[in-house]
C-alpha positions as a Markdown table, in Angstrom:
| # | Residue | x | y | z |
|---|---|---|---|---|
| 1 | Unk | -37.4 | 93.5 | 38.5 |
| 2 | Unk | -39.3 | 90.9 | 36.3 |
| 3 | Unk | -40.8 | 89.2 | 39.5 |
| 4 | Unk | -42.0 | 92.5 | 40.5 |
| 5 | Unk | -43.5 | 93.5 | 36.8 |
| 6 | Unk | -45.3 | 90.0 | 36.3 |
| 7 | Unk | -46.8 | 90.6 | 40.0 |
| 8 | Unk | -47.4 | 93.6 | 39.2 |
| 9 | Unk | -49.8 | 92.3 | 35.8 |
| 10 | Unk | -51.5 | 90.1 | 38.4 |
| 11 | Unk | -52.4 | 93.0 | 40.6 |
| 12 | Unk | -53.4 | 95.2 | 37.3 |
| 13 | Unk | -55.3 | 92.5 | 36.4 |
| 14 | Unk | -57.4 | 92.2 | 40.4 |
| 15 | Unk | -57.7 | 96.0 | 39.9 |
| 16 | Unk | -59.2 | 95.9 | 36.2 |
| 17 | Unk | -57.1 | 98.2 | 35.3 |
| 18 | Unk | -57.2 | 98.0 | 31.8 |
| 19 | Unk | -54.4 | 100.7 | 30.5 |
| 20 | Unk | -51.5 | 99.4 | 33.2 |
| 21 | Unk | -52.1 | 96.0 | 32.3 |
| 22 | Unk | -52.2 | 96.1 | 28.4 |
| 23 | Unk | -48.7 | 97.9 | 28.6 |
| 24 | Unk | -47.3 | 95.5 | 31.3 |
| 25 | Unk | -48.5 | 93.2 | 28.6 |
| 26 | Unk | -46.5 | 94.7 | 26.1 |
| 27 | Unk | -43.4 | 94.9 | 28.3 |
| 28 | Unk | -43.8 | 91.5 | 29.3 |
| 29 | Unk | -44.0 | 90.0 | 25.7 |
| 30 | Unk | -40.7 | 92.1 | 25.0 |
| 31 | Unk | -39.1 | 90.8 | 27.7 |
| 32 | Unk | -40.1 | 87.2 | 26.8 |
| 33 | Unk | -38.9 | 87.8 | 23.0 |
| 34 | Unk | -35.6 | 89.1 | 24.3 |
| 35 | Unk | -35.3 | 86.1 | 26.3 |
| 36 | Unk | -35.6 | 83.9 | 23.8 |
| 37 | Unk | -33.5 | 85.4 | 21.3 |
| 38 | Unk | -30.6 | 85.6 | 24.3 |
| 39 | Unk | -31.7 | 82.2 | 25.5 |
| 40 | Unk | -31.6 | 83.1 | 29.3 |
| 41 | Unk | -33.3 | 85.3 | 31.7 |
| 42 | Unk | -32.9 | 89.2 | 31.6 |
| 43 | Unk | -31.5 | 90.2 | 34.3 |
| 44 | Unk | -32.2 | 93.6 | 36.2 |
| 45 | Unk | -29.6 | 95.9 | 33.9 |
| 46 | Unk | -31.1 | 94.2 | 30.7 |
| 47 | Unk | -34.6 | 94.7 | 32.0 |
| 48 | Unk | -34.2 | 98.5 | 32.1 |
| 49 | Unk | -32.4 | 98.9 | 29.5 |
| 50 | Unk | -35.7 | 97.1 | 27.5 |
| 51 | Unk | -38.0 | 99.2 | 29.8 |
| 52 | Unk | -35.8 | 102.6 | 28.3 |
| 53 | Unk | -35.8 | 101.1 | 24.8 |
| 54 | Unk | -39.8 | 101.2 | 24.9 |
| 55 | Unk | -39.9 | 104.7 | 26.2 |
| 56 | Unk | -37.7 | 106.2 | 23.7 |
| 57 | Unk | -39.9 | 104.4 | 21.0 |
| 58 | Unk | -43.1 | 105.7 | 22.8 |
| 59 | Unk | -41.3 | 109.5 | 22.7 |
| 60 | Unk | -40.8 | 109.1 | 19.1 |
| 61 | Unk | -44.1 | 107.9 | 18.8 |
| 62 | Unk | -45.4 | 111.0 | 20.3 |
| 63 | Unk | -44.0 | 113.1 | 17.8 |
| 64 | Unk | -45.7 | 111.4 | 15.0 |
| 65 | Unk | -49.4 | 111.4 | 16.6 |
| 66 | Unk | -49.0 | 115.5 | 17.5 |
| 67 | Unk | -47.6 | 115.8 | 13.9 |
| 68 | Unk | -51.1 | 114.1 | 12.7 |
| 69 | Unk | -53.5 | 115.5 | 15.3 |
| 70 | Unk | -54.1 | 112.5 | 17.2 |
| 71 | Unk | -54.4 | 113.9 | 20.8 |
| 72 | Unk | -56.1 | 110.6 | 21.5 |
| 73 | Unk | -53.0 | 108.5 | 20.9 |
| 74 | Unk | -50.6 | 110.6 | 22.4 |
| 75 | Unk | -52.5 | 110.8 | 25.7 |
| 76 | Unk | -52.7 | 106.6 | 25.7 |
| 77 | Unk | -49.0 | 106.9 | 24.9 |
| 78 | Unk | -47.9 | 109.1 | 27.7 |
| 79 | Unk | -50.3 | 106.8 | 29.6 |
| 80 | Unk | -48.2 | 104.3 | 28.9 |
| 81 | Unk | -45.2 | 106.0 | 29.8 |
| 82 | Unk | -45.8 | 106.7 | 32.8 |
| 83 | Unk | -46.2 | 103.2 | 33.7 |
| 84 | Unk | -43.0 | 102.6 | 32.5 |
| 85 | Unk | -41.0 | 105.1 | 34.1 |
| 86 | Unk | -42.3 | 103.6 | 37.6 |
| 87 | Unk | -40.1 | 101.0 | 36.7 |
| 88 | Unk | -37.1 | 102.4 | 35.5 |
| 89 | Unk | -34.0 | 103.7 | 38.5 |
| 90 | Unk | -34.2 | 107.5 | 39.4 |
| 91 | Unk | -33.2 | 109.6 | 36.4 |
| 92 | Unk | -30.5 | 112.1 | 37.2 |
| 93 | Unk | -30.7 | 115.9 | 37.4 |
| 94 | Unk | -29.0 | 117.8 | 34.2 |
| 95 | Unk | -26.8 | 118.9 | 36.4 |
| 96 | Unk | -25.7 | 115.8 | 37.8 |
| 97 | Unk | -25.5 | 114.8 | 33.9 |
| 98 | Unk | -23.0 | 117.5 | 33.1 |
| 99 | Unk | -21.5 | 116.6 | 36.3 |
| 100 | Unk | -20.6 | 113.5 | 35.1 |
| 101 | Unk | -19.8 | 114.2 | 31.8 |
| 102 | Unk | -17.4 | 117.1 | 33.2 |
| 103 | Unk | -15.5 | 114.3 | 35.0 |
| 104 | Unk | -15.3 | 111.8 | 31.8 |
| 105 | Unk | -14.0 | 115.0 | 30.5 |
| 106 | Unk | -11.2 | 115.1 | 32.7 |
| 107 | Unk | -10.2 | 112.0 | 32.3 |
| 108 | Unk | -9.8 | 111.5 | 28.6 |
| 109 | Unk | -8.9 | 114.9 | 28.0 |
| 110 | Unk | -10.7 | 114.7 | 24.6 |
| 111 | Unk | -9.1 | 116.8 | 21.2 |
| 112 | Unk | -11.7 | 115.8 | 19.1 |
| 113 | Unk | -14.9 | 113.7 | 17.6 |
| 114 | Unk | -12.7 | 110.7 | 17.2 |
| 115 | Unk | -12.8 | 111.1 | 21.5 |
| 116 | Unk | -16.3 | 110.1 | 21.5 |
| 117 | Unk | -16.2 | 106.7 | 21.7 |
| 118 | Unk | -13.7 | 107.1 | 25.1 |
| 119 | Unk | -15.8 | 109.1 | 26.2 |
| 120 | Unk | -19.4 | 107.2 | 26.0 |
| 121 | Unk | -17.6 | 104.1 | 27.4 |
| 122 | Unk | -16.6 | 105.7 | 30.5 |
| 123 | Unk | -20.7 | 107.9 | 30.8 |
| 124 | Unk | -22.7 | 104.5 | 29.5 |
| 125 | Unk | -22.2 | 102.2 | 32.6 |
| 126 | Unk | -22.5 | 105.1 | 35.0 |
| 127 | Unk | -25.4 | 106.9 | 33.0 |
| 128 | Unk | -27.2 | 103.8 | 31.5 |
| 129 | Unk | -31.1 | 103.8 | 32.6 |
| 130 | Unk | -30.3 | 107.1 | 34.7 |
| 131 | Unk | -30.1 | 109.5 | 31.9 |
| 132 | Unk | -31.4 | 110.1 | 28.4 |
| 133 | Unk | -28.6 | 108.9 | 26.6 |
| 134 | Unk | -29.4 | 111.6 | 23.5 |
| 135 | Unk | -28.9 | 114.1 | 25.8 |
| 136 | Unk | -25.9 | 112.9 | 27.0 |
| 137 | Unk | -24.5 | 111.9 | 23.7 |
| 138 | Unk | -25.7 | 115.5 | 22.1 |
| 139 | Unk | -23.9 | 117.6 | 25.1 |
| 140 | Unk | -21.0 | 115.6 | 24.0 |
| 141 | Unk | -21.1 | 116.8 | 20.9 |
| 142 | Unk | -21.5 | 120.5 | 21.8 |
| 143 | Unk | -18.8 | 120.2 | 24.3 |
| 144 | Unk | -16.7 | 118.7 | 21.9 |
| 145 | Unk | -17.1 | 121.4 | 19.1 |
């Protein structure tokens, strides 16, 4: 995955294409500042979970610039977005979501919030960079109650 993303600057970069490579840019410094601070190389898992991590913050992002009226930053954001989504793993259906969380479900037989926690360790590894975890969490939550 990071071969293919630092590649992938150096084709951006052939192509001039200016929006791609200034948010490969960005992922690549976050990957190098992750690096450093783990003092090894990502590897693939960690990589998408980073590439996630800078969608979610582009989303919330989103919300702030249509709360101001700045149509201009939210279209260079979902720009930006959709860059990084080519790199992330197929996302999963809703219903393969529930699917999944229907199963968890019957194997912790949760009673209550304290369940939770059971719960999101058995979803994360299966659902991690394939589903919204918000989503997931929140549908939880509603089950739950």
């Amino acid at each position: 995955m990071r071969e293919k993303i630092l590649k992938d600057i150096i084709e951006s970069m052939k192509n001039k294409d200016k929006d791609r490579l200034s948010t490969l840019r960005l992922l690549k410094g976050a990957m190098q500042l992750e690096e450093i601070n783990k003092k090894r190389e990502l590897n693939d898992e960690e990589v998408i979970g980073l590439i996630a991590k800078q969608i979610k913050t582009r989303k919330e992002s989103i919300l702030e610039f249509e709360k101001a009226n700045r149509e201009d930053l939210k279209e260079k954001t979902e720009k930006e977005i959709a860059v990084l989504n080519e790199y992330m793993p197929e996302q999963l259906s809703e219903e393969e979501i529930i699917k999944e969380i229907n199963i968890a479900f019957d194997e912790v037989k949760p009673t209550s919030m304290k369940d939770m926690k059971s719960l999101m360790a058995i979803l994360n590894p299966k659902l991690k960079g394939k589903a919204d975890m918000g989503f997931v969490s929140k549908t939880i939550k509603e089950k739950l109650s």
